[in-house]
C-alpha positions as CSV (number, residue, x, y, z in Angstrom):
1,X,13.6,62.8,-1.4
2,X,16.7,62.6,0.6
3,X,18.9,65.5,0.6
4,X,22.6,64.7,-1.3
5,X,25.2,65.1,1.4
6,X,28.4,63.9,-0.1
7,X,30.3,66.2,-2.0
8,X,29.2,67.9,-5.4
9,X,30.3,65.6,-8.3
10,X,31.4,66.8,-11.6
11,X,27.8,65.9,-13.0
12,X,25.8,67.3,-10.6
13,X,27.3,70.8,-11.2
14,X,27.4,70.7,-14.6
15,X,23.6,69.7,-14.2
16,X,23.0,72.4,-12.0
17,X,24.4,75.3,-13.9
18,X,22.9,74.2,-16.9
19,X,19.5,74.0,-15.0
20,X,19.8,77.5,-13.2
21,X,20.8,78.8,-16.5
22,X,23.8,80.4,-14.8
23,X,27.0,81.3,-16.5
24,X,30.3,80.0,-15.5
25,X,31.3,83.3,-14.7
26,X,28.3,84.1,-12.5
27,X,28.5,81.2,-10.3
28,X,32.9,81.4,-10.5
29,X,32.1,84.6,-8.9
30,X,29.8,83.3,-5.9
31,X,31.4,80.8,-5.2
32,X,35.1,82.6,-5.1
33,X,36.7,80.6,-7.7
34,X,37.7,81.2,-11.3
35,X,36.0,80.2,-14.3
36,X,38.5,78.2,-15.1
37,X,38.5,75.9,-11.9
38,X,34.8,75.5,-12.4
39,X,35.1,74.4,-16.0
40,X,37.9,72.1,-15.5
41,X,35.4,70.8,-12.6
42,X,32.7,70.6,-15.0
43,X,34.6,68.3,-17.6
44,X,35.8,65.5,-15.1
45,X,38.5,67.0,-12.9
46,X,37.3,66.5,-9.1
47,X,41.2,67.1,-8.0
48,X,40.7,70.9,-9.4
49,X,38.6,71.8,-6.2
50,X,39.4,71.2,-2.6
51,X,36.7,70.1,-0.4
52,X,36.4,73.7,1.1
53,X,36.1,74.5,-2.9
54,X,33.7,71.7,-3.6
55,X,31.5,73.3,-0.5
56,X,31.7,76.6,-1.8
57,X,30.4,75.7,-5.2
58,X,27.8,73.7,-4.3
59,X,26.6,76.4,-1.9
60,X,26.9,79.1,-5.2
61,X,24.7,76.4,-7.2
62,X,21.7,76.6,-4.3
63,X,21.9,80.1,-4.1
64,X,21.2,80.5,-7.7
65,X,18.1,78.1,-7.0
66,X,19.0,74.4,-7.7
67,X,18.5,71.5,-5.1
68,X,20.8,68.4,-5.1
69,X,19.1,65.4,-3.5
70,X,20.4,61.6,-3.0
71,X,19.7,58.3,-3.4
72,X,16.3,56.6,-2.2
73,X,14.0,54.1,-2.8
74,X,12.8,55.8,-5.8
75,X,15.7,57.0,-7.9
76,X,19.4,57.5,-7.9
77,X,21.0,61.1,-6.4
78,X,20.3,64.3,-8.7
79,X,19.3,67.7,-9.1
80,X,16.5,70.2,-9.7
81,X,15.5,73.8,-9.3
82,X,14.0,74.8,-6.2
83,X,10.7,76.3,-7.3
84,X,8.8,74.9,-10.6
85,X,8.3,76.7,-13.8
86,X,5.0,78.4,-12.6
87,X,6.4,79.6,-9.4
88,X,10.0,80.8,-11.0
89,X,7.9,82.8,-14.0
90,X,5.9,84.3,-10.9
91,X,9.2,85.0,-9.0
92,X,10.3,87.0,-12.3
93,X,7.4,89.1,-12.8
94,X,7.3,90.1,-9.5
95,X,10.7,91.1,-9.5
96,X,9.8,93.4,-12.9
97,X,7.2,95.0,-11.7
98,X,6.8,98.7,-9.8
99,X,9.6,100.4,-11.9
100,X,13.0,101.8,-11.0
101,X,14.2,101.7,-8.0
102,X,14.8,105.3,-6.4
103,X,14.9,107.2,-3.3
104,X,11.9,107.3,-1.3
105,X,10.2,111.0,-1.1
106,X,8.7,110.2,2.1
């Protein structure tokens, strides 16, 4: 699996917000734009977003977890999250567990 190197199309962010389970104001937010540049992205408008805008999105969508790859011998270009389901319910009970955070008494 190749990684995707041109820049994000309107699909693949749509994709990969709906896969990260993300609001658009969450990832608007990371990636320094407003929710309304990243929904008129979403529905077909690539001249909303600069390149430099395009970037910053796509590096908003792989911090939330997902992975855009390219075309190769065995599929078109796409998008998926990072870690599978087992590994991401893992990640969230680990991040649950040991309480509230607090100052150490040490």
């Amino acid at each position: 699996m190749e990684a995707y190197t041109v820049p994000l199309t309107t699909y693949l962010a749509r994709a990969g917000r709906a896969l990260s389970g993300v609001s658009v104001d969450d990832v608007s937010r990371a990636a320094g734009l407003t929710p309304e540049q990243v929904q008129r992205f979403e529905h077909g408008n690539m001249a909303v977003l600069s390149d430099a805008e395009n970037q910053q999105l796509r590096r908003a969508l792989e911090e939330f977890g997902v992975v855009f790859f390219g075309d190769d011998d065995r599929g078109g270009y796409g998008v998926r999250r990072k870690h599978s389901a087992l590994k991401t319910a893992q990640l969230q009970n680990w991040e649950g567990e040991g309480g509230p955070v607090s100052e150490e008494d040490i």
